[in-house]
MARPAZA-477901 format. One record per residue (C-alpha): residue number from 1; x, y, z; chain. Coordinates in Angstrom, 1 decimal, always signed. Layout:
  resi       X       Y       Z  chain
   NUM       X       Y       Z      A
...
END
This chain:
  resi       X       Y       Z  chain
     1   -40.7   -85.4   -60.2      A
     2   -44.1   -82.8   -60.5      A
     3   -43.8   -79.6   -59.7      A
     4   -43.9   -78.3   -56.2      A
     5   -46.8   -77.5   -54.5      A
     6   -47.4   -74.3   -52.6      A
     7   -48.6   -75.5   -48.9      A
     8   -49.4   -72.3   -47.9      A
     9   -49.5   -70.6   -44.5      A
    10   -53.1   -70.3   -43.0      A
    11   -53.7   -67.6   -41.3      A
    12   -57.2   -66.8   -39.1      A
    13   -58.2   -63.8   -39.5      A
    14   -60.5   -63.4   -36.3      A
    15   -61.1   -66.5   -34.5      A
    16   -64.1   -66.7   -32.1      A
    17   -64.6   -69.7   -29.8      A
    18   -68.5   -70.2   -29.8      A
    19   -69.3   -72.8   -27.2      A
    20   -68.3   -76.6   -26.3      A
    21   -69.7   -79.6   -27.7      A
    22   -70.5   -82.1   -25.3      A
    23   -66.7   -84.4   -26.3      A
    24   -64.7   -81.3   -25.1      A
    25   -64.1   -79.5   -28.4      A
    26   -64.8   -76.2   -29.2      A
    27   -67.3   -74.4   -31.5      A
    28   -65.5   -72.3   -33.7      A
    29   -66.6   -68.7   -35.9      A
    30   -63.3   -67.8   -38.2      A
    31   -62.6   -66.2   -41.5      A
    32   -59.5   -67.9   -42.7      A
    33   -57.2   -67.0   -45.4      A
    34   -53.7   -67.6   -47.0      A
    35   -50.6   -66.0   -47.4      A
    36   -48.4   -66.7   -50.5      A
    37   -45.7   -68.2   -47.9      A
    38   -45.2   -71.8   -47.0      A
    39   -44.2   -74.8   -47.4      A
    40   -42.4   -76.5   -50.9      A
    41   -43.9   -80.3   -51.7      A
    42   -42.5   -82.6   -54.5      A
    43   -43.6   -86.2   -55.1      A
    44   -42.1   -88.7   -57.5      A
    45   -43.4   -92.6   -58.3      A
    46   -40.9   -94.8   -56.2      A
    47   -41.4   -98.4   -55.0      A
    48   -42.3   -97.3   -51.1      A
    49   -44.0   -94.8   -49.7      A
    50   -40.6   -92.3   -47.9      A
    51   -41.0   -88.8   -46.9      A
    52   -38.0   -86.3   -47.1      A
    53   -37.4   -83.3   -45.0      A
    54   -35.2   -80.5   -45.8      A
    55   -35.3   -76.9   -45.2      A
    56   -34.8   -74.1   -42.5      A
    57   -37.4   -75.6   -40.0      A
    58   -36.9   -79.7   -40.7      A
    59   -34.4   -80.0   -37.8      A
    60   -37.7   -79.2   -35.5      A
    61   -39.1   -82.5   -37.4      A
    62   -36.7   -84.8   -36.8      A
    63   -37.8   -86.7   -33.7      A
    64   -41.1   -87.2   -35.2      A
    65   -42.4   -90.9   -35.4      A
    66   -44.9   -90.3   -38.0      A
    67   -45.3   -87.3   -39.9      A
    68   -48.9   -86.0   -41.4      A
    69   -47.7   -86.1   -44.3      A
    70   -47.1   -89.7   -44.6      A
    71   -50.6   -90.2   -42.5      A
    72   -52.3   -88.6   -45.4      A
    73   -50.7   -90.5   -48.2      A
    74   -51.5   -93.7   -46.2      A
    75   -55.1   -92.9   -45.6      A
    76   -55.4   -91.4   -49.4      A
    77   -54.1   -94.9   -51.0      A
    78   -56.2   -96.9   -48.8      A
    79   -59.1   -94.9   -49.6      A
    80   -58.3   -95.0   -53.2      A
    81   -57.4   -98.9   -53.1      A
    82   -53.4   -98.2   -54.5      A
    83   -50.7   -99.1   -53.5      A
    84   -48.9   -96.6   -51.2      A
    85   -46.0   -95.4   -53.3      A
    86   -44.1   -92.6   -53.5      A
    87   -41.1   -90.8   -52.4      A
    88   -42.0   -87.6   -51.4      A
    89   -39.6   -84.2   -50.4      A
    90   -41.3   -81.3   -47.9      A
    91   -39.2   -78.3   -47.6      A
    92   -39.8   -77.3   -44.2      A
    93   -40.4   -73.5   -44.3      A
    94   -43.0   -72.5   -41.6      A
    95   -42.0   -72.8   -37.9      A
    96   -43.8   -75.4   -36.0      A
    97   -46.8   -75.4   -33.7      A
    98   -47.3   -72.1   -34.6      A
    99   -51.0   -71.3   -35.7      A
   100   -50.8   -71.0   -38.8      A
   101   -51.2   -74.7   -40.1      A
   102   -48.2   -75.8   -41.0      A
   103   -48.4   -79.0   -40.8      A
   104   -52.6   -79.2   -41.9      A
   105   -50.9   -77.2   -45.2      A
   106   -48.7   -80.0   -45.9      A
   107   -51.4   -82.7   -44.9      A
   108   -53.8   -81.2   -47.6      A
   109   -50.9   -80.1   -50.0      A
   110   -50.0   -84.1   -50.3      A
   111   -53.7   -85.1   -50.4      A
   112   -53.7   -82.9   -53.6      A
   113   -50.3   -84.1   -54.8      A
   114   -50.8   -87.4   -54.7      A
   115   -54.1   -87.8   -55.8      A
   116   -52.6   -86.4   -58.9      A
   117   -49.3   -89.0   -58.6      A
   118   -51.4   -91.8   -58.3      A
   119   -54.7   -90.7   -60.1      A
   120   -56.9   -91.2   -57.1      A
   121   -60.4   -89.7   -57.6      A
   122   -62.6   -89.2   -54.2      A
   123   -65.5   -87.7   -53.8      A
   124   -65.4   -84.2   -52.5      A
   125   -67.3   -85.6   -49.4      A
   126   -65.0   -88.4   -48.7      A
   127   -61.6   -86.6   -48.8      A
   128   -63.3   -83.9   -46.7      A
   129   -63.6   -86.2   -44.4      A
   130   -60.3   -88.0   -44.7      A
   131   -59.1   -84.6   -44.3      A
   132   -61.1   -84.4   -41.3      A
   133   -60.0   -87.0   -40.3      A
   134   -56.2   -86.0   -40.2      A
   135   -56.9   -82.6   -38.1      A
   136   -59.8   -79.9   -37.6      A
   137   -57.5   -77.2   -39.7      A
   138   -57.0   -80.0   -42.6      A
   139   -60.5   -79.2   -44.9      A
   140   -60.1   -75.6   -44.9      A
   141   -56.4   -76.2   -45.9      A
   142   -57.2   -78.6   -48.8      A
   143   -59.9   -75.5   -49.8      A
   144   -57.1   -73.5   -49.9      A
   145   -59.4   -69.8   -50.5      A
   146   -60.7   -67.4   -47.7      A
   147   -63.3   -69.2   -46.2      A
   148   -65.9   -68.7   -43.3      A
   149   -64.5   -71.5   -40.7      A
   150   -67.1   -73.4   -38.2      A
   151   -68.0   -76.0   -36.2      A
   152   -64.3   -78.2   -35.2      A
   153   -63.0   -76.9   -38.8      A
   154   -65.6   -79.0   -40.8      A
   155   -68.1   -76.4   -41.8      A
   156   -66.4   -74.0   -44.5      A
   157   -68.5   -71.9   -46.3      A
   158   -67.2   -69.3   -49.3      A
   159   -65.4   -66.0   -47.4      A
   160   -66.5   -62.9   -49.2      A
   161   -63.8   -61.1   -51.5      A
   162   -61.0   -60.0   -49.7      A
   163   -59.3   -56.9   -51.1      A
   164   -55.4   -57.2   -52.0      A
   165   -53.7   -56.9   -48.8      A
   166   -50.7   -57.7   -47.2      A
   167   -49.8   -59.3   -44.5      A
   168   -46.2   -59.5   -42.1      A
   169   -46.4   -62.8   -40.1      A
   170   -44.0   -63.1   -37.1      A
   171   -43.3   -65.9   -34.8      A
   172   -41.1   -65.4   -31.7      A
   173   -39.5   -69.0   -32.4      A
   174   -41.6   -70.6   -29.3      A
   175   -43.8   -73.3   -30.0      A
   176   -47.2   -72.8   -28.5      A
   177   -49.3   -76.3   -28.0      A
   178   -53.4   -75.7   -28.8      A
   179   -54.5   -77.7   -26.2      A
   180   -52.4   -76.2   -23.7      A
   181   -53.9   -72.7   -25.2      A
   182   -57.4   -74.0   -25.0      A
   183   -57.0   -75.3   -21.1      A
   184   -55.6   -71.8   -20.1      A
   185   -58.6   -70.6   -21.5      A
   186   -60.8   -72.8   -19.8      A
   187   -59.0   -71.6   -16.1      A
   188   -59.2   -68.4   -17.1      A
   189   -63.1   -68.6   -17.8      A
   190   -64.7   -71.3   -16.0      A
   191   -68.2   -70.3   -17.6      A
   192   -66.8   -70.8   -21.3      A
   193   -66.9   -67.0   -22.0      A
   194   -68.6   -67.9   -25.9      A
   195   -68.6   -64.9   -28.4      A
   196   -71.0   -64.7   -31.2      A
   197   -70.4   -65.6   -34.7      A
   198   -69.8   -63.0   -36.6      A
   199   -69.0   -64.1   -40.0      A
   200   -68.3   -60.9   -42.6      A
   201   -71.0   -60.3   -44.6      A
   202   -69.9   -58.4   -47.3      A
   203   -66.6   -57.7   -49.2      A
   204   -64.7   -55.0   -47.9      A
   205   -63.9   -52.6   -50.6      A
   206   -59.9   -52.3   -49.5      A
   207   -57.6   -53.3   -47.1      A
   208   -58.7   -50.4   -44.2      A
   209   -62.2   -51.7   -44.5      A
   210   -60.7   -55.1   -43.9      A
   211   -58.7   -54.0   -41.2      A
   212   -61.5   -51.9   -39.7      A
   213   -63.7   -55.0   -40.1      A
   214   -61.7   -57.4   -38.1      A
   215   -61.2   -54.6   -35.4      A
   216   -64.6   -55.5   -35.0      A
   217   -64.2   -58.9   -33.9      A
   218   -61.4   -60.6   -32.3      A
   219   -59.4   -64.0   -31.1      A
   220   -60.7   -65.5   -28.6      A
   221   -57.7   -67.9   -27.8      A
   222   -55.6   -64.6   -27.7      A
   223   -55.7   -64.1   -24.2      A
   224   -54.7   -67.7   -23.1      A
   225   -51.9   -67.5   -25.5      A
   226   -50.3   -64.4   -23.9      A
   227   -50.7   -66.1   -20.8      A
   228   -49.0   -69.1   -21.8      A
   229   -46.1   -67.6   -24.0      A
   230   -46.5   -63.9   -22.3      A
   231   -43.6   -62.9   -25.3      A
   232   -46.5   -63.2   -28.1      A
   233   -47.4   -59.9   -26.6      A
   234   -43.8   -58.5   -27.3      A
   235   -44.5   -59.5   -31.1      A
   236   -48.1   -58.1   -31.1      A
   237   -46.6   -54.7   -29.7      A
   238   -43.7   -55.0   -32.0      A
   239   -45.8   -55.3   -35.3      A
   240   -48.3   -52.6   -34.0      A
   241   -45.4   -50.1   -34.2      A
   242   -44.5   -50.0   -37.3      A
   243   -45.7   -47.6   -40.0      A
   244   -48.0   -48.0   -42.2      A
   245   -49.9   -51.5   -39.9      A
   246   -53.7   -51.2   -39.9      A
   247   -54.0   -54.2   -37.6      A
   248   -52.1   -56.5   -35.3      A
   249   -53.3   -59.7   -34.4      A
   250   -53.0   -63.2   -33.3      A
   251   -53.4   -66.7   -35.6      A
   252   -54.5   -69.2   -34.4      A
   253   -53.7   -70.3   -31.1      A
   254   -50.3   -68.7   -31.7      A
   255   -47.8   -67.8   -31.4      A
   256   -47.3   -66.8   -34.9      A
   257   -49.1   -63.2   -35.1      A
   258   -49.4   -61.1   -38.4      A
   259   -50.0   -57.3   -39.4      A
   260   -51.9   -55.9   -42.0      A
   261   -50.9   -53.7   -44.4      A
   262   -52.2   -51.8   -47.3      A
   263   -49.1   -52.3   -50.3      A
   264   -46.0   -54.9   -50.7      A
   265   -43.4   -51.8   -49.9      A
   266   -45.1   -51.3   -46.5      A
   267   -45.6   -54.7   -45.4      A
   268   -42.0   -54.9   -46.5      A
   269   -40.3   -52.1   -45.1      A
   270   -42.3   -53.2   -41.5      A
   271   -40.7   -56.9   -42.4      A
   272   -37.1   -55.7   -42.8      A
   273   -37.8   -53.6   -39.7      A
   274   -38.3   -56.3   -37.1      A
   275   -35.9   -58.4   -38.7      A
   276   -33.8   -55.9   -37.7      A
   277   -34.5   -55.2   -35.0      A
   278   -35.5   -59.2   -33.6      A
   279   -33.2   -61.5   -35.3      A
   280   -34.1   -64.2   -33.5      A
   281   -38.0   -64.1   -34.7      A
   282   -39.3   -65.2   -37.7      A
   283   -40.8   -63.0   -40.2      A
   284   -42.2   -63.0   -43.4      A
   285   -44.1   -60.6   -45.8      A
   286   -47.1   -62.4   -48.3      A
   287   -49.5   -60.9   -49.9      A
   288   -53.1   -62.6   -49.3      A
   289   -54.5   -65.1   -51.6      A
   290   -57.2   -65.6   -53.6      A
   291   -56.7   -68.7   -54.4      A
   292   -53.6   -70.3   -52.8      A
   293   -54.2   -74.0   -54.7      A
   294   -53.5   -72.2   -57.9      A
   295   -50.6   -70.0   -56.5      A
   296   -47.4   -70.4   -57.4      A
   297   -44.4   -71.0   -55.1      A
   298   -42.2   -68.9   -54.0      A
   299   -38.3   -68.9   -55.1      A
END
Protein backbone atom coordinates (compact mmCIF):
# COMPACT_ATOMS: atom_id res chain seq x y z
CA UNK A 1 0.00 0.00 0.00
CA UNK A 2 1.84 3.78 -0.80
CA UNK A 3 1.95 6.14 1.62
CA UNK A 4 -0.98 8.33 2.42
CA UNK A 5 -1.66 11.33 0.82
CA UNK A 6 -2.34 14.58 2.59
CA UNK A 7 -5.81 15.88 0.94
CA UNK A 8 -5.70 18.94 2.47
CA UNK A 9 -8.30 21.45 3.59
CA UNK A 10 -8.83 24.48 1.18
CA UNK A 11 -9.52 27.34 2.55
CA UNK A 12 -10.54 30.84 0.53
CA UNK A 13 -9.00 33.38 1.80
CA UNK A 14 -11.39 36.27 0.34
CA UNK A 15 -13.77 35.19 -2.12
CA UNK A 16 -15.27 37.82 -4.46
CA UNK A 17 -18.14 36.96 -6.86
CA UNK A 18 -17.42 39.00 -10.04
CA UNK A 19 -20.30 38.71 -12.34
CA UNK A 20 -22.42 35.83 -14.16
CA UNK A 21 -21.59 34.17 -17.24
CA UNK A 22 -24.34 33.75 -19.47
CA UNK A 23 -24.95 29.47 -18.29
CA UNK A 24 -25.72 30.78 -14.73
CA UNK A 25 -22.25 30.44 -13.06
CA UNK A 26 -20.42 32.85 -11.32
CA UNK A 27 -17.23 34.77 -12.04
CA UNK A 28 -15.01 34.27 -9.32
CA UNK A 29 -11.71 36.62 -7.65
CA UNK A 30 -10.15 34.31 -4.67
CA UNK A 31 -6.79 33.77 -3.15
CA UNK A 32 -6.88 30.20 -1.97
CA UNK A 33 -4.69 28.42 0.30
CA UNK A 34 -4.16 25.22 2.49
CA UNK A 35 -4.16 24.22 5.85
CA UNK A 36 -1.97 21.21 6.94
CA UNK A 37 -5.41 19.40 8.03
CA UNK A 38 -7.35 16.97 6.00
CA UNK A 39 -8.10 14.11 4.63
CA UNK A 40 -5.69 10.58 4.77
CA UNK A 41 -5.65 8.59 1.13
CA UNK A 42 -4.04 5.15 0.57
CA UNK A 43 -4.25 3.17 -2.69
CA UNK A 44 -3.05 -0.35 -3.24
CA UNK A 45 -3.05 -2.53 -6.88
CA UNK A 46 -6.22 -4.88 -6.49
CA UNK A 47 -8.21 -6.60 -9.27
CA UNK A 48 -11.36 -3.79 -9.09
CA UNK A 49 -11.57 -0.51 -8.65
CA UNK A 50 -13.31 -0.32 -4.48
CA UNK A 51 -13.24 2.67 -2.41
CA UNK A 52 -13.08 2.44 1.49
CA UNK A 53 -14.32 4.90 3.92
CA UNK A 54 -13.32 5.19 7.48
CA UNK A 55 -12.81 7.93 9.86
CA UNK A 56 -14.73 10.50 12.12
CA UNK A 57 -16.86 12.06 9.19
CA UNK A 58 -17.45 8.70 6.82
CA UNK A 59 -20.83 7.93 8.51
CA UNK A 60 -22.00 11.36 6.60
CA UNK A 61 -20.76 9.27 3.30
CA UNK A 62 -22.54 6.44 3.55
CA UNK A 63 -25.67 6.92 1.49
CA UNK A 64 -23.60 8.18 -1.29
CA UNK A 65 -24.09 6.39 -4.79
CA UNK A 66 -20.98 7.41 -6.24
CA UNK A 67 -18.25 9.01 -4.53
CA UNK A 68 -15.59 11.63 -6.28
CA UNK A 69 -13.30 9.74 -5.55
CA UNK A 70 -14.16 6.81 -7.56
CA UNK A 71 -15.40 9.39 -10.44
CA UNK A 72 -11.88 10.51 -10.59
CA UNK A 73 -10.15 7.24 -10.74
CA UNK A 74 -12.72 6.26 -13.42
CA UNK A 75 -12.18 9.29 -15.61
CA UNK A 76 -8.12 9.08 -14.78
CA UNK A 77 -7.95 5.32 -16.21
CA UNK A 78 -10.02 6.06 -19.12
CA UNK A 79 -7.97 8.98 -19.94
CA UNK A 80 -4.87 7.05 -19.45
CA UNK A 81 -6.26 3.88 -21.38
CA UNK A 82 -5.70 1.29 -18.01
CA UNK A 83 -7.62 -0.67 -16.59
CA UNK A 84 -9.48 0.75 -13.54
CA UNK A 85 -7.84 -0.96 -10.62
CA UNK A 86 -7.38 -0.37 -7.37
CA UNK A 87 -8.61 -0.67 -3.89
CA UNK A 88 -8.45 2.56 -2.37
CA UNK A 89 -9.04 3.73 1.63
CA UNK A 90 -10.18 7.66 2.42
CA UNK A 91 -10.12 8.53 6.02
CA UNK A 92 -12.83 10.89 6.24
CA UNK A 93 -11.54 13.79 8.31
CA UNK A 94 -13.13 17.04 7.14
CA UNK A 95 -16.87 17.59 7.74
CA UNK A 96 -18.96 17.66 4.62
CA UNK A 97 -20.36 20.34 2.46
CA UNK A 98 -18.46 22.65 4.27
CA UNK A 99 -16.37 25.07 2.08
CA UNK A 100 -13.45 24.01 2.39
CA UNK A 101 -13.22 21.25 -0.39
CA UNK A 102 -13.36 18.35 1.12
CA UNK A 103 -14.36 16.29 -1.21
CA UNK A 104 -12.41 18.43 -4.50
CA UNK A 105 -9.21 17.56 -1.94
CA UNK A 106 -9.87 14.01 -2.15
CA UNK A 107 -10.87 14.13 -5.96
CA UNK A 108 -7.38 15.68 -6.76
CA UNK A 109 -5.56 13.74 -3.89
CA UNK A 110 -6.62 10.34 -5.91
CA UNK A 111 -5.89 11.99 -9.32
CA UNK A 112 -2.25 12.28 -7.95
CA UNK A 113 -2.37 8.86 -6.19
CA UNK A 114 -3.22 6.97 -8.81
CA UNK A 115 -1.46 8.39 -11.49
CA UNK A 116 1.46 7.24 -9.47
CA UNK A 117 -0.33 3.56 -8.80
CA UNK A 118 -0.95 3.05 -12.26
CA UNK A 119 1.83 5.18 -13.97
CA UNK A 120 -0.58 7.32 -15.85
CA UNK A 121 1.21 10.37 -17.47
CA UNK A 122 -1.30 13.32 -18.73
CA UNK A 123 -0.63 16.38 -19.85
CA UNK A 124 -0.85 19.22 -17.39
CA UNK A 125 -3.72 20.53 -19.74
CA UNK A 126 -5.59 17.44 -19.89
CA UNK A 127 -5.85 16.52 -16.15
CA UNK A 128 -6.66 20.15 -15.63
CA UNK A 129 -9.40 19.68 -17.38
CA UNK A 130 -10.34 16.25 -16.10
CA UNK A 131 -10.07 17.93 -12.89
CA UNK A 132 -12.35 20.44 -14.21
CA UNK A 133 -14.23 18.33 -15.20
CA UNK A 134 -15.06 16.67 -11.65
CA UNK A 135 -15.81 20.22 -9.92
CA UNK A 136 -14.85 24.01 -10.20
CA UNK A 137 -12.71 23.74 -6.73
CA UNK A 138 -10.89 20.38 -8.26
CA UNK A 139 -7.73 22.36 -10.36
CA UNK A 140 -6.85 24.55 -7.65
CA UNK A 141 -6.93 21.47 -5.31
CA UNK A 142 -4.74 19.25 -7.56
CA UNK A 143 -2.29 22.68 -7.42
CA UNK A 144 -2.28 22.24 -4.07
CA UNK A 145 -0.17 25.98 -3.28
CA UNK A 146 -1.78 29.45 -2.53
CA UNK A 147 -3.09 30.40 -5.68
CA UNK A 148 -5.03 33.50 -7.30
CA UNK A 149 -8.57 31.67 -8.06
CA UNK A 150 -10.74 32.90 -11.19
CA UNK A 151 -13.15 32.44 -13.60
CA UNK A 152 -15.57 28.98 -12.37
CA UNK A 153 -12.11 27.71 -10.60
CA UNK A 154 -10.24 27.10 -13.95
CA UNK A 155 -7.95 30.15 -14.02
CA UNK A 156 -5.26 29.75 -11.13
CA UNK A 157 -2.48 31.90 -11.34
CA UNK A 158 0.74 31.72 -8.68
CA UNK A 159 -0.53 33.51 -5.07
CA UNK A 160 2.21 35.69 -3.84
CA UNK A 161 4.18 34.37 -0.64
CA UNK A 162 2.21 34.06 2.17
CA UNK A 163 3.89 34.56 5.50
CA UNK A 164 3.68 31.54 8.20
CA UNK A 165 0.43 31.87 9.67
CA UNK A 166 -1.99 30.01 11.40
CA UNK A 167 -5.18 29.40 10.96
CA UNK A 168 -8.36 27.82 13.56
CA UNK A 169 -11.01 26.39 11.20
CA UNK A 170 -14.51 25.79 12.75
CA UNK A 171 -17.60 24.28 11.39
CA UNK A 172 -20.91 24.36 13.42
CA UNK A 173 -21.58 20.67 12.20
CA UNK A 174 -24.38 22.04 9.53
CA UNK A 175 -23.95 21.27 6.07
CA UNK A 176 -24.43 24.33 3.94
CA UNK A 177 -25.29 23.46 0.05
CA UNK A 178 -23.46 26.12 -2.60
CA UNK A 179 -26.12 26.38 -4.75
CA UNK A 180 -28.58 27.06 -2.09
CA UNK A 181 -25.87 29.79 -0.92
CA UNK A 182 -25.54 31.21 -4.35
CA UNK A 183 -29.64 31.50 -4.93
CA UNK A 184 -29.93 33.34 -1.54
CA UNK A 185 -27.57 35.58 -2.89
CA UNK A 186 -29.27 36.10 -6.00
CA UNK A 187 -32.78 37.12 -3.81
CA UNK A 188 -30.88 39.10 -1.84
CA UNK A 189 -29.35 41.14 -4.90
CA UNK A 190 -31.43 40.96 -7.86
CA UNK A 191 -28.82 43.23 -9.77
CA UNK A 192 -25.88 40.68 -9.08
CA UNK A 193 -24.08 43.10 -6.63
CA UNK A 194 -20.32 42.09 -8.58
CA UNK A 195 -17.14 43.25 -6.53
CA UNK A 196 -13.90 43.85 -8.27
CA UNK A 197 -11.05 41.56 -8.42
CA UNK A 198 -8.73 42.34 -6.22
CA UNK A 199 -6.04 39.79 -6.34
CA UNK A 200 -2.88 40.60 -3.74
CA UNK A 201 -0.29 41.99 -5.39
CA UNK A 202 2.56 41.63 -3.29
CA UNK A 203 3.69 39.31 -0.37
CA UNK A 204 2.81 40.45 2.86
CA UNK A 205 5.75 40.56 4.98
CA UNK A 206 3.81 38.68 8.13
CA UNK A 207 0.75 37.38 9.23
CA UNK A 208 -0.89 41.15 10.38
CA UNK A 209 -0.10 42.36 6.97
CA UNK A 210 -1.95 39.31 5.70
CA UNK A 211 -4.65 39.83 7.99
CA UNK A 212 -4.76 43.52 7.33
CA UNK A 213 -4.70 42.63 3.60
CA UNK A 214 -7.76 40.54 3.56
CA UNK A 215 -9.58 43.05 5.77
CA UNK A 216 -9.39 44.73 2.72
CA UNK A 217 -11.41 42.55 0.67
CA UNK A 218 -14.11 40.21 1.64
CA UNK A 219 -16.65 37.12 0.81
CA UNK A 220 -19.07 37.80 -1.14
CA UNK A 221 -21.17 34.50 -0.47
CA UNK A 222 -20.88 35.54 3.26
CA UNK A 223 -24.00 37.22 3.57
CA UNK A 224 -26.24 34.53 1.89
CA UNK A 225 -24.59 31.97 4.08
CA UNK A 226 -25.58 33.69 7.32
CA UNK A 227 -28.86 33.93 5.90
CA UNK A 228 -29.19 30.45 5.15
CA UNK A 229 -27.44 28.82 8.26
CA UNK A 230 -27.86 32.21 10.52
CA UNK A 231 -25.53 29.95 13.32
CA UNK A 232 -22.31 30.64 10.93
CA UNK A 233 -22.53 34.03 12.50
CA UNK A 234 -22.38 32.46 16.14
CA UNK A 235 -19.00 30.75 14.90
CA UNK A 236 -17.68 33.98 13.19
CA UNK A 237 -18.46 35.88 16.57
CA UNK A 238 -17.04 33.06 18.52
CA UNK A 239 -13.58 32.91 16.69
CA UNK A 240 -13.47 36.84 16.64
CA UNK A 241 -13.28 36.63 20.55
CA UNK A 242 -10.57 35.04 21.25
CA UNK A 243 -7.09 36.44 21.92
CA UNK A 244 -4.64 36.82 19.91
CA UNK A 245 -7.25 36.50 16.20
CA UNK A 246 -6.28 39.04 13.61
CA UNK A 247 -9.16 37.98 11.36
CA UNK A 248 -12.37 36.08 11.27
CA UNK A 249 -13.86 34.96 8.21
CA UNK A 250 -15.85 32.81 6.08
CA UNK A 251 -14.64 29.79 3.43
CA UNK A 252 -16.19 29.24 0.99
CA UNK A 253 -19.74 29.14 0.82
CA UNK A 254 -19.57 27.96 4.38
CA UNK A 255 -20.23 27.07 6.83
CA UNK A 256 -16.76 26.21 7.84
CA UNK A 257 -15.11 29.71 8.94
CA UNK A 258 -11.45 30.10 10.17
CA UNK A 259 -9.34 32.72 12.16
CA UNK A 260 -6.00 33.90 11.79
CA UNK A 261 -3.47 33.94 13.91
CA UNK A 262 0.10 35.03 14.24
CA UNK A 263 1.98 31.63 16.18
CA UNK A 264 0.90 27.68 16.71
CA UNK A 265 0.40 28.47 20.67
CA UNK A 266 -2.22 31.15 19.85
CA UNK A 267 -4.04 29.49 17.21
CA UNK A 268 -3.93 26.75 19.67
CA UNK A 269 -4.93 28.08 22.83
CA UNK A 270 -8.05 29.86 20.64
CA UNK A 271 -8.59 26.06 19.35
CA UNK A 272 -8.77 24.44 22.84
CA UNK A 273 -10.96 27.54 23.73
CA UNK A 274 -14.03 26.88 21.54
CA UNK A 275 -13.61 23.33 21.89
CA UNK A 276 -14.44 24.10 25.19
CA UNK A 277 -16.53 26.01 25.09
CA UNK A 278 -18.67 24.44 21.71
CA UNK A 279 -18.34 20.77 21.89
CA UNK A 280 -20.49 20.12 19.41
CA UNK A 281 -18.45 22.22 16.51
CA UNK A 282 -15.61 21.15 14.80
CA UNK A 283 -12.29 22.74 15.17
CA UNK A 284 -9.00 22.43 14.15
CA UNK A 285 -5.70 24.44 14.32
CA UNK A 286 -3.15 24.15 10.92
CA UNK A 287 -0.61 26.12 10.06
CA UNK A 288 -0.77 27.43 6.29
CA UNK A 289 0.95 25.75 3.54
CA UNK A 290 3.29 26.35 1.19
CA UNK A 291 3.10 23.62 -0.54
CA UNK A 292 0.41 21.13 0.69
CA UNK A 293 1.29 18.33 -2.22
CA UNK A 294 4.62 17.88 -0.57
CA UNK A 295 3.20 18.16 3.04
CA UNK A 296 3.23 15.54 5.12
CA UNK A 297 0.13 14.03 6.99
CA UNK A 298 -0.81 14.57 10.03
CA UNK A 299 -0.71 11.68 12.95
Amino acid sequence: MTQPLLAPAKVNLFLHVVGRRDDGYHVLDSLVAFAGVGDLLRFEAADSLTLTVEGPQAAVLAGEADNIVLKAARRLAEAGGVAPRAAIYLDKRLPVASGIGGGSADAAAALRGLSRLWGVSLTEEAMGELALGLGADVPVCLYGRPASMGGIGERLDPAPSLPPAWLVLVNPGRPLSTPAVFRRRAEMFPGGRFSRAAPLAEPPADAVALALALSLRGNDLMAAAISVEPEVDAVLRAISATEDCLLARMSGSGATCFGLFASPDSAGAAARRLEAAHPGWWVAAARLLDDATAASPPD
